[in-house]
N, C-alpha and C positions, 0 to 999 in steps of 0.2 A: 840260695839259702836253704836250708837244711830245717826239718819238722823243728828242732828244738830252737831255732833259730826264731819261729813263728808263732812255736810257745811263750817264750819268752819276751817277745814284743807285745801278746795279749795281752800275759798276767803284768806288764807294764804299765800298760791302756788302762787295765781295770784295776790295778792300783793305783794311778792317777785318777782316774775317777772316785774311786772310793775316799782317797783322800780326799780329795775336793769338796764330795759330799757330807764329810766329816767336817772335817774345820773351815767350810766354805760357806758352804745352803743350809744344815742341821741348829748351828749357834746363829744364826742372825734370824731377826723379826720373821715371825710366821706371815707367810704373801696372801695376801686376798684369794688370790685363785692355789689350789695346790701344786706343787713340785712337781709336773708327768712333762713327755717327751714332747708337747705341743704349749708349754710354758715358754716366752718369750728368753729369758732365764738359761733357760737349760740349750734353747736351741742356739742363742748364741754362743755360748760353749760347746757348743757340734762343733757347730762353725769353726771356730778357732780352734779346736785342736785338729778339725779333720784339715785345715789352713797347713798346721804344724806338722801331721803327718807327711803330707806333700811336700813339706823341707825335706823330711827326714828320709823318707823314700826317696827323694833323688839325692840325697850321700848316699842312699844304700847303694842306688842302680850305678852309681859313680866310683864310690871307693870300693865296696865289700864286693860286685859280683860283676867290676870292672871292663863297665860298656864304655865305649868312646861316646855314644850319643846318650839321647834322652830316652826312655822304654817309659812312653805316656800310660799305656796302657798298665805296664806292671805298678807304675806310681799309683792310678788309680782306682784299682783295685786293692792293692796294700790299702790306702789311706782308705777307704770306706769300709773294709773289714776289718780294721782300726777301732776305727769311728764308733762302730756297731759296738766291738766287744766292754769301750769305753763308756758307751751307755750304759749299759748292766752295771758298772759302779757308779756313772752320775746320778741315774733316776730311782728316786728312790719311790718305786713302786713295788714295796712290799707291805703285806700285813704280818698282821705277829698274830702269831694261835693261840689262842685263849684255849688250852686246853687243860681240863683240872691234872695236877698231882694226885693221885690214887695210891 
């Protein structure tokens, strides 16, 4: 796979996350504890997509960069540098600047 190849799977990740955090976690009841990467919530959405990665990484290692076996190694790295990029759109750990218009 090729740099744009890796691009392109990120900004994937982190538009499925952002989506998610969009029309997922933003419009439903506010949670007792808040939205961060140690919320029960969120990390089972690690979970499961970094699950989904591991599909998808082994069609890659399959069809696209056509190994006869399994390359564990290259699957689990894809899926956790996945994972990671997909946080940055699930977790919605930002604040907003309150800074005046002048």
């Amino acid at each position: 796979m090729g740099f744009l190849s890796y691009v392109l799977l990120g900004g994937m990740a982190y538009a499925i996350g952002l989506t998610l955090r969009r029309y997922k976690l933003e419009p439903a009841e506010k949670p007792a504890a808040p939205y961060t990467l140690k919320h029960p919530l969120i990390l089972r959405y690690l979970a499961l997509f970094f699950v989904a990665m591991l599909l998808v990484s082994a069609v890659i290692v399959r069809f696209i960069l056509g190994h006869d076996g399994v390359d564990i190694l290259f699957m689990i790295v894809n899926s956790l540098v996945t994972t990671f990029v997909f946080s940055f759109g699930l977790c919605p750990d930002h604040k907003k600047l309150d800074v005046p218009m002048s």
